[in-house]
C-alpha positions in Angstrom: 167.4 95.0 38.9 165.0 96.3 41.6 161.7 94.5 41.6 158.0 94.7 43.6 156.6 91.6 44.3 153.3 91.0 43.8 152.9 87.9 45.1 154.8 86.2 48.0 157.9 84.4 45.9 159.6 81.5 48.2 163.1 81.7 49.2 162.8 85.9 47.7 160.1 87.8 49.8 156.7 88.8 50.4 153.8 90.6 48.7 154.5 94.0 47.9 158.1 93.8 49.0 161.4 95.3 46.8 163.7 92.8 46.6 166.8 93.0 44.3 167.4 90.3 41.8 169.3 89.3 38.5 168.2 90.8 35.2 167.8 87.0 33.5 165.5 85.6 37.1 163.4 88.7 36.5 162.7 88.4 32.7 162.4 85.0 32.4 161.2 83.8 35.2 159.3 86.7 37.5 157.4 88.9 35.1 156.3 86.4 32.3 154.4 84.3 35.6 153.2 88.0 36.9 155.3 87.7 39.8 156.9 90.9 39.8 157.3 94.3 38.1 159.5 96.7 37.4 160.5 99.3 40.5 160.2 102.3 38.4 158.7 105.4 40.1 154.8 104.7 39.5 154.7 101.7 41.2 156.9 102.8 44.4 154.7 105.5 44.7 152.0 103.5 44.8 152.9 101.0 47.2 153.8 104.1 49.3 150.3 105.1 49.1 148.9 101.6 49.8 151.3 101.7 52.4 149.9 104.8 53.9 146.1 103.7 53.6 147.1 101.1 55.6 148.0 102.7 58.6 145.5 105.5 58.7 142.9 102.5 58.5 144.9 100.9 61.0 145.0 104.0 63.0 141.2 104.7 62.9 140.3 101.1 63.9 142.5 101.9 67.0 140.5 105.0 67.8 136.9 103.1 67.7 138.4 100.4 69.9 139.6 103.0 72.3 136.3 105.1 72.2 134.4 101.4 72.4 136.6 100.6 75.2 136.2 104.0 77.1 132.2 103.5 76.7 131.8 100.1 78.4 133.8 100.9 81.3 130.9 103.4 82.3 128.5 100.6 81.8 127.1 98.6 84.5 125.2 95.7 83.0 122.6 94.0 84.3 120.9 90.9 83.1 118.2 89.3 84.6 117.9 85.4 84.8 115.7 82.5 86.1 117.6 80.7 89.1 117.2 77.8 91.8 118.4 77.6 95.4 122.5 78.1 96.4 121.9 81.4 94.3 122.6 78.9 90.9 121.2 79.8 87.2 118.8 77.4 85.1 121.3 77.6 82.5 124.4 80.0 82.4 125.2 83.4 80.6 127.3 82.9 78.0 129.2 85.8 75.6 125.8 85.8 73.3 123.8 86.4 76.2 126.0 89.3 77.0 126.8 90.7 73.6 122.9 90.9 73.2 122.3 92.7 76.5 124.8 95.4 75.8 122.9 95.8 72.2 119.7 95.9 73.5 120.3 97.9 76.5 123.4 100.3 75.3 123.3 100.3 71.6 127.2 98.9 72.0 127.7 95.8 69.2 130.7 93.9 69.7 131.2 90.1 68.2 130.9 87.5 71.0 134.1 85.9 70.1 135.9 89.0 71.3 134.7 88.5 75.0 137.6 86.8 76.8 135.5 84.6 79.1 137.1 81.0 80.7 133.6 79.8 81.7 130.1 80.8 81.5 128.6 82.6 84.1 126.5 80.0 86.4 125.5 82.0 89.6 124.1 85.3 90.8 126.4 87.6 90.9 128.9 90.4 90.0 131.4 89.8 87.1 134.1 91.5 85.0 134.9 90.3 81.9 137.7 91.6 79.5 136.7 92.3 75.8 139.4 92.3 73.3 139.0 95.2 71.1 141.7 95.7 69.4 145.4 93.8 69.1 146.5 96.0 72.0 142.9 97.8 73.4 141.2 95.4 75.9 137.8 97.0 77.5 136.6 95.6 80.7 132.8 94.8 80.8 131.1 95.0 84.4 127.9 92.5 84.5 126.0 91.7 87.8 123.6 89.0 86.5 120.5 89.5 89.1 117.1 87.1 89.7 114.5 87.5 86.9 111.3 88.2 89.0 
């Protein structure tokens, strides 16, 4: 008996999967603990459609990151910061510091987790920094963090 999974069964599959089982292991065991249900056409067609959501979602997400990614590498950033002597910062500029500049100054919101940085930024200076997007769409952000006067 062909069955769709509703939730992930161990040692049979995962959510929304059709898996194949005996008639007895479905009846007594999958549907009366809402495991599973019948195959029949309603319900293939609507994991086809759930199916299909899915990937124009994951399709449009794509898009923004690519459009988001195609913005910021026109962007020159600048942000202006208190220093001492041997050109170092009071401080450093951290992913907040430049996910609120590009806000403020660009109208471009990203989350600050996103920003693949090793290190804050402790000197004047010219900086790139890679923003992950998307799974595959990295964006490059170009900063030059200049003396506050």
């Amino acid at each position: 008996m062909k069955v769709i999974l509703l939730q992930d069964v161990k040692n049979q599959g995962k959510k929304d999967q059709i898996i194949n089982v005996s008639d007895g292991y479905a009846a007594n065991f999958l549907f009366p603990r809402k495991l599973a249900k019948p195959a029949d056409a309603a319900s293939l067609n609507e994991i086809k459609n759930k199916q299909a959501a899915a990937d124009h979602r994951a399709a449009v997400e794509r898009a923004e990151a690519q459009a988001t990614a195609q913005k910021l590498e026109g962007i020159m950033l600048v942000i202006h910061s208190a220093g001492g002597s041997d050109n170092r910062l009071y401080g450093s500029i951290t992913s907040k510091d430049i996910v609120e500049a590009l806000a403020k100054d660009h109208g471009i919101t990203i989350d600050k987790r996103k920003i693949l940085s090793d290190e804050p930024i402790r000197t004047f200076g010219g900086y790139t920094r890679e923003v992950k997007l998307h799974a595959d769409v990295i964006g490059k952000i170009h900063l030059t963090v200049a003396e506050k006067k």
